[in-house]
C-alpha positions in Angstrom: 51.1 -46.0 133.2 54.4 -46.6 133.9 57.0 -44.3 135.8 59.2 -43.7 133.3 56.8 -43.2 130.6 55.6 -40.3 132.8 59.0 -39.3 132.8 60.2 -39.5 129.2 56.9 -37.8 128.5 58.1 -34.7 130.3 61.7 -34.8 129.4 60.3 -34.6 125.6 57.4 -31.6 125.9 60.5 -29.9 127.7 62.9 -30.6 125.1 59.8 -29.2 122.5 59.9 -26.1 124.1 57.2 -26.4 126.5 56.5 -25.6 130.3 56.7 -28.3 132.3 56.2 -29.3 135.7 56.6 -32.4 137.9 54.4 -33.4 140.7 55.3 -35.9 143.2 53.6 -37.9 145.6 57.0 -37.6 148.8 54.8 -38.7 151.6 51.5 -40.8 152.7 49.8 -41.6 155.6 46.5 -44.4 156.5 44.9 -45.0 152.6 46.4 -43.2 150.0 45.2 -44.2 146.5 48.7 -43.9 144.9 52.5 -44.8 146.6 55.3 -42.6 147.0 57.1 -42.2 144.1 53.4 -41.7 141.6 54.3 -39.1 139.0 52.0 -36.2 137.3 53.5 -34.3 134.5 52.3 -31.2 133.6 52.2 -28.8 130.6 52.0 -25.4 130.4 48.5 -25.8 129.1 46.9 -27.7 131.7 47.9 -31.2 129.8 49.0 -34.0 131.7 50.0 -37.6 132.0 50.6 -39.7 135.1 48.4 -40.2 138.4 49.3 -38.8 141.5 46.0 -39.5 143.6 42.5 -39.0 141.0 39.7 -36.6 141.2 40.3 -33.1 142.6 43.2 -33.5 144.1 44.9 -33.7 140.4 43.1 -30.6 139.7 44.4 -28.7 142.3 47.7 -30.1 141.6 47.5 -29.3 137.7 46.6 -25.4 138.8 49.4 -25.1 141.6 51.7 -26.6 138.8 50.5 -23.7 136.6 52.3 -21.1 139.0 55.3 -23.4 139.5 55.8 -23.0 135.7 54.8 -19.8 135.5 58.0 -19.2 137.7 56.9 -19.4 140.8 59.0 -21.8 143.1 58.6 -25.8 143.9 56.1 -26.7 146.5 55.1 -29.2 148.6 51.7 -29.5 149.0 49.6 -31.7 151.3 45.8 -33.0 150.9 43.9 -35.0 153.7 40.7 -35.6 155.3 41.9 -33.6 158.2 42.0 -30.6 155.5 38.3 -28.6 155.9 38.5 -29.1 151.8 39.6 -32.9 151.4 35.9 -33.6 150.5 36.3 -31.1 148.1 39.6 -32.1 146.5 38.6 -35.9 146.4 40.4 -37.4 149.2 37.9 -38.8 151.3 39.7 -42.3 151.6 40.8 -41.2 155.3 44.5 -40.9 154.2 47.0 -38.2 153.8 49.7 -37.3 150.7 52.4 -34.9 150.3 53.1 -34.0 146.7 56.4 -32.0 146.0 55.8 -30.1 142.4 58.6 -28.5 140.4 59.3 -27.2 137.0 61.2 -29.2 135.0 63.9 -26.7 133.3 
């Protein structure tokens, strides 16, 4: 999937009246499965487009983007096997990502 796809994707479910939010990967460290710059859009309904790491980490990202659009603020959240839950959130590559999410208004 390309960048801007992702992009245009959330530019129109925003422009249909939609919640959206943004996720980012800002920040890697050792074997990350995506580079900076990845994109995740997200709906107000849990639907999304884009890849900003695979398995649970997306997950997590797709509920924490459910607050952002619910009005909560942007975030920055981080995910690595250091975390006691990176074996639960699917990032057992030994690497590290920071993922800035925001509502797209």
């Amino acid at each position: 999937m390309q960048r801007e796809d992702v992009l245009a994707a959330a530019a129109e479910w925003r422009r249909a009246g939609r919640g959206v939010a943004l996720a980012t990967v800002v920040a890697t460290w050792g074997s990350a499965p995506r580079p900076v710059g990845s994109h995740l859009a997200i709906d107000g309904e849990g639907n999304f487009l884009g890849s900003i790491s695979g398995g649970c980490v997306e997950g997590a990202v797709v509920a924490e983007a459910a607050e952002v659009i619910a009005g909560g603020g942007a975030r920055v959240l981080e995910f690595g096997v250091a975390d006691e839950t990176a074996w639960q959130v699917g990032l057992s590559c030994g690497g590290h990502i920071a993922v800035y999410v925001e509502r797209v208004d």
